[in-house]
C-alpha positions as CSV (number, residue, x, y, z in Angstrom):
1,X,77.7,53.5,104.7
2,X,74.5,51.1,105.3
3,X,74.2,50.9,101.4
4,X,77.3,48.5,101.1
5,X,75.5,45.4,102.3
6,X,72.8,46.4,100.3
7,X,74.9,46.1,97.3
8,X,76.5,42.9,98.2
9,X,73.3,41.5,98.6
10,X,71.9,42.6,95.8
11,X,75.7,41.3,94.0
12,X,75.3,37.7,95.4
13,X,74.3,34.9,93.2
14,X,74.6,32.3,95.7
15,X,71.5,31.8,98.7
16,X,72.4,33.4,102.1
17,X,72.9,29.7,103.2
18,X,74.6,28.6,100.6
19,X,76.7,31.6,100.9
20,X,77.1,30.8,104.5
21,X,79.1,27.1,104.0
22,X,80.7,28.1,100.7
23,X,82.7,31.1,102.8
24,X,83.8,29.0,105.9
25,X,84.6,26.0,103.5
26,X,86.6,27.9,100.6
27,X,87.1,31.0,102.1
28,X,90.1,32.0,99.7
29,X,87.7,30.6,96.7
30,X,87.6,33.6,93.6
31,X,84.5,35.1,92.4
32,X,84.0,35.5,88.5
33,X,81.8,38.7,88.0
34,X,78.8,36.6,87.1
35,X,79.1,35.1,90.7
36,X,80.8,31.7,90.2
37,X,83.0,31.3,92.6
38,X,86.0,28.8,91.9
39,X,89.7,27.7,93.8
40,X,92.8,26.4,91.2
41,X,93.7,22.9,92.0
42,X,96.2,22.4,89.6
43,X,97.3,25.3,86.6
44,X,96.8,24.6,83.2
45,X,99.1,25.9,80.5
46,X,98.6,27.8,76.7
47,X,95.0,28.8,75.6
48,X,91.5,28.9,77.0
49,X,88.9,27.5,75.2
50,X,86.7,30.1,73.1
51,X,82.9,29.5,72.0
52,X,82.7,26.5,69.4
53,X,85.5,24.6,70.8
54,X,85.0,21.2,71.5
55,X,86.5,20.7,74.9
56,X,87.0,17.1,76.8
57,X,87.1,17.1,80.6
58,X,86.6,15.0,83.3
59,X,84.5,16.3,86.3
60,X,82.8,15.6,90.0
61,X,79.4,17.3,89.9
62,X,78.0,17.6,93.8
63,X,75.1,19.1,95.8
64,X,76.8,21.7,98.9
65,X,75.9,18.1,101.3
66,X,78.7,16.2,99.4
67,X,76.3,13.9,97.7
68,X,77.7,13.4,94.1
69,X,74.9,13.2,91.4
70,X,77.1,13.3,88.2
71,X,81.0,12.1,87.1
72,X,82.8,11.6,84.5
73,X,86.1,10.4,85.5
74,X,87.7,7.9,83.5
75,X,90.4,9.5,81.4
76,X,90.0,7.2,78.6
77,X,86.3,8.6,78.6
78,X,85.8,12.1,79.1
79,X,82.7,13.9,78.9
80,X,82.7,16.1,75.3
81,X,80.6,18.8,74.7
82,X,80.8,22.4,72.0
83,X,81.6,25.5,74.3
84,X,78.5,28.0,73.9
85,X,76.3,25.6,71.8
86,X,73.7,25.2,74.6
87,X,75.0,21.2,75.6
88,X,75.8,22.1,79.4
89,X,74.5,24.5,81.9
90,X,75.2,28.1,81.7
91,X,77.7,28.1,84.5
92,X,80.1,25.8,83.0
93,X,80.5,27.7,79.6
94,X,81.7,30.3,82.1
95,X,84.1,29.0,83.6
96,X,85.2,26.8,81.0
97,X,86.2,29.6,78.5
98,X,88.3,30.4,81.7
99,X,90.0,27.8,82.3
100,X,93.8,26.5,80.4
101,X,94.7,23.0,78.7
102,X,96.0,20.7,82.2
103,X,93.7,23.2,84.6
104,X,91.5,21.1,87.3
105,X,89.6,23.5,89.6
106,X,86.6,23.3,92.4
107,X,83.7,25.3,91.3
108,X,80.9,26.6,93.3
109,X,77.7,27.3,90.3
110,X,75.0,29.2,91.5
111,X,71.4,28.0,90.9
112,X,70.9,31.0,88.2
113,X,73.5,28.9,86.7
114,X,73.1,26.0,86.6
115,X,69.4,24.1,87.1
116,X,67.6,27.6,88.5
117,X,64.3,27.3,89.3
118,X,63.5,23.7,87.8
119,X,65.9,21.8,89.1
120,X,66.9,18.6,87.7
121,X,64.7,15.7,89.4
122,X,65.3,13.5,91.1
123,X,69.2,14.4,91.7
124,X,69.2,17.9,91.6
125,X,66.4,20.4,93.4
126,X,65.4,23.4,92.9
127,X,67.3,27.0,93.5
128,X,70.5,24.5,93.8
129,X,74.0,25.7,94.2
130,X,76.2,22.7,92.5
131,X,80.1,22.0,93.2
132,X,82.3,20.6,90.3
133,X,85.5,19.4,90.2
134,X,86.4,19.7,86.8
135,X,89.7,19.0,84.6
136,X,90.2,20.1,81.1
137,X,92.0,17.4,79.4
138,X,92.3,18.8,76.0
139,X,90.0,21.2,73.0
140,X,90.2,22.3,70.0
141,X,87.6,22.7,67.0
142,X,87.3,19.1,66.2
């Protein structure tokens, strides 16, 4: 029996802190099997992006304190970036290839994840858990 928090430790992507808030914040938030953890705001409808796909989205990026260190949120100017073509952090091709045309959800990225061990100075430390909001407007191969 003792070796089932062992496990889940072992499991967890996410610092015991950060772990801690994320919890009694979104405590009905879903965890992908890479340890993203994520809550639907709004269903999207018809396919998920695959690898390739040029997808359009706009997005809140903040730190676990609230502070917001990156947005794209004008619909008229979305960020655009190629699904698995190294252009965004590890944790977003994830969930992106998860996520349906319409679909806006909060996402909770582990550090592994996103900026790991380097951080991204001056905005984002080091061994950072990051929250998105993100929306996927639209994809498609061009």
């Amino acid at each position: 029996m003792a070796a089932a928090p062992t496990l889940r430790a072992q499991r967890e992507k996410l610092p015991p802190a950060d772990l801690e808030f994320v919890e009694k914040t979104w405590p009905e938030a879903k965890k992908t099997v890479t340890g993203i953890r994520y809550l639907v705001l709004r269903e999207g409808q018809g396919d998920m992006p695959k690898p390739g796909d040029k997808v359009n989205v706009l997005y809140v990026g903040k730190l676990l304190n609230g502070t917001v260190f990156d947005q794209a949120t004008e619909p008229d100017k979305p960020f655009t970036f190629r699904v698995r073509r190294d252009m965004v952090i590890e944790g977003w091709d994830q969930i992106l290839q998860l996520m349906k045309r319409g679909e806006k959800r909060l996402v909770i990225i582990p550090p592994e994840l996103a900026y790991g061990t380097r951080g991204q100075p001056p905005k984002i430390g080091r061994n950072q858990s990051l929250i998105f909001e993100i929306e996927l407007l639209s994809f498609g191969k061009e």
